[in-house]
C-alpha positions in Angstrom: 12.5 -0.9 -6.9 15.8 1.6 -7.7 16.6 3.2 -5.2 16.1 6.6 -6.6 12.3 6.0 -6.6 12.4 4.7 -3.3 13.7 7.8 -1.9 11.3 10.1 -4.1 8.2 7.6 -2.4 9.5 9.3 1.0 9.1 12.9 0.2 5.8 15.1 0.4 3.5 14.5 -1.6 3.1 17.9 -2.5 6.6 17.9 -3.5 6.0 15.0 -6.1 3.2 16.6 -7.4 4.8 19.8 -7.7 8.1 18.0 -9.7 5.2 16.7 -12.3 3.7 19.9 -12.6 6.7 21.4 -13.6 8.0 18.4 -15.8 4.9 18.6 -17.6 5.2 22.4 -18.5 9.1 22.1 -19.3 9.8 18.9 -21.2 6.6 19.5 -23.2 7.4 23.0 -24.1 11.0 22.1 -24.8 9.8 19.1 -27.3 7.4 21.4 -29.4 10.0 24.0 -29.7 12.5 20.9 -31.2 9.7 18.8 -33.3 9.1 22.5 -34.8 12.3 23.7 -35.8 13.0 19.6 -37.0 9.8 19.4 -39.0 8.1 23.0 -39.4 4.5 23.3 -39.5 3.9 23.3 -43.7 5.2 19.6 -43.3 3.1 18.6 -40.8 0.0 19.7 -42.1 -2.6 17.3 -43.9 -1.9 14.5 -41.4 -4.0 15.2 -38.4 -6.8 13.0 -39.5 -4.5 9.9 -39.5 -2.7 11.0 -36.5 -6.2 11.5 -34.6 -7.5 8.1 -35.4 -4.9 6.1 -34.3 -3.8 8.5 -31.4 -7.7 7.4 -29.9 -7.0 3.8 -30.5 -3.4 4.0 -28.7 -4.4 6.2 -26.3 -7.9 4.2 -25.1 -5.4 0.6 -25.0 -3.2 2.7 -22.5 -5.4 4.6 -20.7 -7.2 0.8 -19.8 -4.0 -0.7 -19.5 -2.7 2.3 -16.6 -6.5 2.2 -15.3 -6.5 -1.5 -14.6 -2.8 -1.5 -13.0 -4.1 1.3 -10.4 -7.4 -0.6 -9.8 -5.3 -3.5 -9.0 -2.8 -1.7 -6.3 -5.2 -0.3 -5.2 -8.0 -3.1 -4.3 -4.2 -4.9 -2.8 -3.9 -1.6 -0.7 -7.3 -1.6 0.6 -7.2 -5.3 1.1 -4.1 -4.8 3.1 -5.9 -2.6 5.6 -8.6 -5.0 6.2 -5.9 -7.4 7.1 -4.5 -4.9 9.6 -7.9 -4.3 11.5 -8.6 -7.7 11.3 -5.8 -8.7 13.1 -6.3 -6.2 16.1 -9.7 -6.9 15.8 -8.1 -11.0 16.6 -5.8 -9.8 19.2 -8.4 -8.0 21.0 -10.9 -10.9 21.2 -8.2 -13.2 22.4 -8.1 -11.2 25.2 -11.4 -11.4 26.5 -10.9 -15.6 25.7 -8.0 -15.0 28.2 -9.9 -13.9 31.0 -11.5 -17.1 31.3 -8.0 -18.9 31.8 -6.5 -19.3 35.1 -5.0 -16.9 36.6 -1.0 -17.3 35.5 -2.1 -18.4 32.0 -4.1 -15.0 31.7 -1.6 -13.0 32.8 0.9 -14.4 30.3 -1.5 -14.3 27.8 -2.2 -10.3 28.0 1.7 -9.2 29.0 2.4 -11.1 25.1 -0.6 -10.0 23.6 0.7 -6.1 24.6 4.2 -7.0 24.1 2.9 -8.5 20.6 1.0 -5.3 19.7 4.1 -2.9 21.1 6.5 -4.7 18.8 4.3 -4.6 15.9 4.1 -0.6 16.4 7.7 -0.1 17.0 9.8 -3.0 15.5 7.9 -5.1 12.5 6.2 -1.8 11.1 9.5 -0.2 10.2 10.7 -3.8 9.2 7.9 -4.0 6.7 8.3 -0.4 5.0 12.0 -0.9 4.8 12.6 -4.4 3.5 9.4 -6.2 3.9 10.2 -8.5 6.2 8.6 -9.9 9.9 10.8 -8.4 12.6 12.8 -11.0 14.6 11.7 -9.5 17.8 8.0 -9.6 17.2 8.4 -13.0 15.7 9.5 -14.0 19.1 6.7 -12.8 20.9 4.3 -14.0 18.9 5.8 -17.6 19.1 5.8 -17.1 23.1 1.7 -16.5 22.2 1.5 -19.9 20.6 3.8 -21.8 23.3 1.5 -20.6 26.1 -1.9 -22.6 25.0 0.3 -25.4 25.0 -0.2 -25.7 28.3 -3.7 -24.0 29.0 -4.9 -27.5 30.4 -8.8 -26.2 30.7 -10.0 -27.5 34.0 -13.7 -26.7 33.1 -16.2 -27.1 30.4 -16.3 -23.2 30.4 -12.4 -23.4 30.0 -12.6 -26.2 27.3 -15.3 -23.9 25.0 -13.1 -21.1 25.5 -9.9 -23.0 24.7 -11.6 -23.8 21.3 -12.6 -20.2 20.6 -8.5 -19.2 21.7 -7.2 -22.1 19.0 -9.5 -20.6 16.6 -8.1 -17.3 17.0 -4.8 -18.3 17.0 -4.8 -20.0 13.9 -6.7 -16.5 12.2 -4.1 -14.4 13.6 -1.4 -16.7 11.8 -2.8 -16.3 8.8 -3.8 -12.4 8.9 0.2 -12.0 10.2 1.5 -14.3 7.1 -1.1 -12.2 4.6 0.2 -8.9 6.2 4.0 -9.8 6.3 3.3 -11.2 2.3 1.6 -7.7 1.2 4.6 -5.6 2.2 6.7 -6.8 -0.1 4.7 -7.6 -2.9 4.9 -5.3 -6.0 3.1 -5.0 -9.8 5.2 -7.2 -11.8 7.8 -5.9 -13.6 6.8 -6.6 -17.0 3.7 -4.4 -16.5 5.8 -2.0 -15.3 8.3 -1.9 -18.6 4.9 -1.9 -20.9 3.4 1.1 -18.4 6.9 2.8 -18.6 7.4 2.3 -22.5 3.8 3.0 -23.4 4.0 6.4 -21.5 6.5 7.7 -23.6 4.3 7.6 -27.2 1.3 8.5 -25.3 2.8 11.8 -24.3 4.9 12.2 -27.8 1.9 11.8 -29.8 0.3 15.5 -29.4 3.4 16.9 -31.1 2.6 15.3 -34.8 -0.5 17.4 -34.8 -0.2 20.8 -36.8 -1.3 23.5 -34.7 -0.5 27.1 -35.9 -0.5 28.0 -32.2 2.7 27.0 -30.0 1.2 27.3 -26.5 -1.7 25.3 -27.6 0.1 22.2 -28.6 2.4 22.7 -25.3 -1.1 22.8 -23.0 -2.1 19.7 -24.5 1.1 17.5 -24.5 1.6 18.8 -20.8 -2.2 17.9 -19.7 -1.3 14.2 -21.4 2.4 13.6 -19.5 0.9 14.9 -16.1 -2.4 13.0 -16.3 0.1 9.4 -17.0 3.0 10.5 -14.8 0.1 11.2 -11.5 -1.3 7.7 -12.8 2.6 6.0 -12.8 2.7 7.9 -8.9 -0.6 6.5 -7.7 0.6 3.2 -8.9 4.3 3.4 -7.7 3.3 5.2 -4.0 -0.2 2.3 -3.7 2.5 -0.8 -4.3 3.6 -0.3 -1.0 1.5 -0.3 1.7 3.5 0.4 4.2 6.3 3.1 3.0 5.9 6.3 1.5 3.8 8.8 2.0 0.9 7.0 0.7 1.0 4.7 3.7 -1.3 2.6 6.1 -0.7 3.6 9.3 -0.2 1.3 13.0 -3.0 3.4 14.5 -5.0 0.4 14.8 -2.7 -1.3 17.1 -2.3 1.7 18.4 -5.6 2.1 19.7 -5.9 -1.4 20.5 -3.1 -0.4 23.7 -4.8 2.0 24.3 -7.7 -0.1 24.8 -5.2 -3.2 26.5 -4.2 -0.5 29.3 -8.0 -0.2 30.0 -8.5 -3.5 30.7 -6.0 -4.1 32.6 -7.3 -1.5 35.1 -10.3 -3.3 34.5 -10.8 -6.7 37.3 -11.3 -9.7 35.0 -14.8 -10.8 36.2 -15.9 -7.6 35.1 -13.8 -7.8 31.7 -15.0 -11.1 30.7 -18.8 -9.3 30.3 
């Protein structure tokens, strides 16, 4: 993504709004004054018929084309925070697995499983939005996760189902941390992009071939047509990126899910485990 985008992703969305708002009351206004005074209205008239007809069909392939590029960011988006509760949701039940452990194993098991969750807030988070990549640190932590069942050695048939129920787990988190990591740096591909980009430009040119006697008339209705495609480009652009922006998904989850760590561990573990 240029950087110039990037940085316009990271201010208020009010402010973005506002920039298209205006763009699509100057740069309209400007282009009916020019397509006037290049071709004035006598010369224009006795077209509109052809101009309407295929202004609908151009205008109904774009309009599905833009349509099916935001449905597709955003069912990624929404699919994206799935994966994040899913994973706190995985982190939290491998806790109460721990409690059946004994007693060294447990504790190692919770002081990574917070450290994991800590990291995640303050280290991989800003990782992903920035270059969408794991963060060494948490990478670390969660390997100490994995190391640590190497040597569970379940002493009991309680221990052994339990074990089970951990591996699962384990393997669940890998995946919803790979699909996570993956999401953050994926991005519409850039050949829908050019076609979006390219196709925006006739779509919004197309109201000035129509002859209208009245100035501010043809102005309202090539502005309503650029904002209406330039809000549709943002909600693509800012729902590409789950994680930066303003559009963004926030750690809350994991936040909460310390929240509810530093309960338990107030909590004593024959108690926890119910």
């Amino acid at each position: 993504m240029p950087a110039w985008i990037d940085t316009a992703l990271q201010w208020p969305l009010s402010v973005n709004v506002s920039i298209i708002v205006i763009l699509s009351v100057a740069v309209p206004w400007a282009a009916v004054r020019l397509t006037r005074r290049l071709a004035p209205q006598p010369r224009r008239e006795g077209g509109d018929e052809l101009v309407g007809f295929t202004y609908g069909v151009y205008g109904l392939i774009y309009g599905v084309l833009l349509a099916f590029v935001i449905v597709i960011t955003w069912e990624r988006f929404a699919e994206t925070e799935k994966l994040v509760m899913h994973e706190t949701a995985l982190l939290s039940e491998l806790w109460r697995d721990s409690l059946v452990a004994r007693p060294f194993i447990r504790e190692d098991v919770q002081k990574n499983l917070v450290a994991y969750a800590t990291s995640v807030v303050e280290d991989e988070w800003p990782s992903m939005a920035a270059e969408g990549r794991a963060h060494p640190r948490t990478e670390q932590i969660y390997e100490n996760l994995w190391a640590i069942t190497y040597h569970f050695a379940p002493q009991t048939k309680l221990q052994e189902a339990y074990m089970a129920e951990y591996l699962a787990r384990m393997n669940d988190l890998s995946a919803a941390r790979r699909m996570r990591i993956l999401h953050s740096r994926m991005e519409v591909s850039g050949v829908l992009w050019l076609v979006l980009v390219i196709g925006a430009v006739p779509a919004v040119a197309y109201p000035l071939l129509f002859s209208c006697r009245q100035q501010w008339i043809q102005v309202m209705v090539a502005g309503s047509v650029m904002m209406i495609v330039m809000l549709g480009l943002l909600v693509t652009v800012s729902l590409q990126h789950p994680f930066s922006g303003t559009v963004a998904i926030e750690p809350e989850a994991f936040r909460q899910l310390l929240q509810s760590f530093d309960t338990r561990m107030h909590v004593p573990p024959a108690a926890g485990a119910g």
